[in-house]
N, C-alpha and C positions, 0 to 999 in steps of 0.2 A: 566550206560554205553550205554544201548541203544537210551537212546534223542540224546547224543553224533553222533553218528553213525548218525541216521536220518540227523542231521543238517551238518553233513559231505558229507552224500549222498548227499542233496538239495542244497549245495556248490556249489558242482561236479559238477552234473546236470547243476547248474545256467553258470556255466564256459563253461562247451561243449553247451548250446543254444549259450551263446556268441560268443565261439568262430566259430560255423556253420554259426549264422547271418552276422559274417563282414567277414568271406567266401567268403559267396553266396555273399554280398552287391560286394567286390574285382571282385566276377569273370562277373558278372553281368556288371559290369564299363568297363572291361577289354572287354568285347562283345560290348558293345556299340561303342565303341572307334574302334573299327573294324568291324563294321557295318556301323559308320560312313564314317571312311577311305575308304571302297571298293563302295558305294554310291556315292563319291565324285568322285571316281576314273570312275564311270562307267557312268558319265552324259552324254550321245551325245550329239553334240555338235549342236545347232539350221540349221547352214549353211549344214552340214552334213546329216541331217536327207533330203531323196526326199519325194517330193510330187507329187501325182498323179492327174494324167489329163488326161483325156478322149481323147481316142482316135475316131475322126468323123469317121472312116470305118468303125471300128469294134466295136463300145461302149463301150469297154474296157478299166479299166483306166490300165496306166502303169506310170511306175516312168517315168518324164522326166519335 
């Protein structure tokens, strides 16, 4: 009875690794895809962005 039991327990075990690994694989995918999304969402836009120049009085750059 007890080999039984071991190779029951090593079962077990082998089912709950599995089933933790395509877990995490789900939630880890699931982050991406919304890491993605919000990245994409937040690009400024080239025209959008100022660039600064020097101001001749006061050496200053400022946006313009």
């Amino acid at each position: 009875m007890p080999p039984l039991i071991a190779v029951a327990a090593a079962l077990g075990g082998l089912a709950v690794v599995r089933w933790a690994y395509r877990t995490a694989q789900r939630i880890n995918q699931e982050l991406e895809e919304v890491r993605h999304a919000v990245l994409n969402e937040q690009q400024p836009q080239p025209a959008k962005i100022p660039t600064l120049r020097r101001d001749p009085v006061t050496g200053a750059y400022r946006p313009g």
